[in-house]
C-alpha angles and dihedrals in degrees: 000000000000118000111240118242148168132032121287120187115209147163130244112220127227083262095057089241114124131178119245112231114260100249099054084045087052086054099044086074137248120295093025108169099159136034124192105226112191133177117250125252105221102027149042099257145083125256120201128210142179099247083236089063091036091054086049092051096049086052093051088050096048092048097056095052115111107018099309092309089106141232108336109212083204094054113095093198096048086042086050090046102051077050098063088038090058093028089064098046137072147195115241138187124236125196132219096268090047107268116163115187103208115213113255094241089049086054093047091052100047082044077229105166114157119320107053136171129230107210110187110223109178121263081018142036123224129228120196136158106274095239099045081056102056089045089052090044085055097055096045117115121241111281088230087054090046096053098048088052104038089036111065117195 
């Protein structure tokens, strides 16, 4: 799988479907029928995976609960958890030119209404209202300021 990268700007049309920009198409992959769209957890935005990349990201998840022992089926807080992984999250189609229709409670938690912008992240794309972005760009720090301070020598 390709890694997703670079800014898109979009619309979103009156039926909340939008078409993913051709080069982050191109990366999801050929024969694509499906795509997971999940609310952020920290923001008010969307982030799309492939359901290959999704599945990877709920193991990982699960592997990492309880101190590295892994999800435990008897636990109510690791069962709660993978149900507000899941809750939060939905299937949607794609078509063939790459459409997406975005469920109408995804669209009021991102505050998503018409211009958008697709971020690739990765192993995921973004998704967030056009406006909210460009505030969040303002206030960044600067990426040479985030790397000495997130990369320690």
């Amino acid at each position: 799988m390709k890694s997703f990268l670079s800014k898109y700007d979009a619309l979103i049309d009156d039926k909340g479907r939008v078409v993913l920009p051709s080069p982050l198409k191109k990366s999801m992959g050929e024969n694509l029928e499906n795509v997971i769209i999940e609310k952020d957890f920290f923001k008010a935005c969307l982030n799309i995976y492939r359901e290959d990349a999704w599945n990877e990201k709920i193991s990982t998840i699960e592997n990492q609960l309880n101190d590295g022992r892994g999800f435990d089926p008897l636990s109510e807080e690791d069962n709660e958890l993978i149900i507000i992984l899941h809750e939060n999250s939905a299937r949607a189609s794609i078509a063939a030119n790459g459409r997406i229709n975005i469920p109408d409670e995804h669209m009021k938690y991102a505050g998503i209404a018409r211009e958008v912008v697709f971020v690739g992240a990765g192993k995921y794309i973004r998704l967030m209202d056009k406006d909210k972005y460009e505030e969040e760009r303002q206030a960044r720090k600067p990426l040479n300021e985030i790397l000495k301070e997130r990369i320690k020598k």
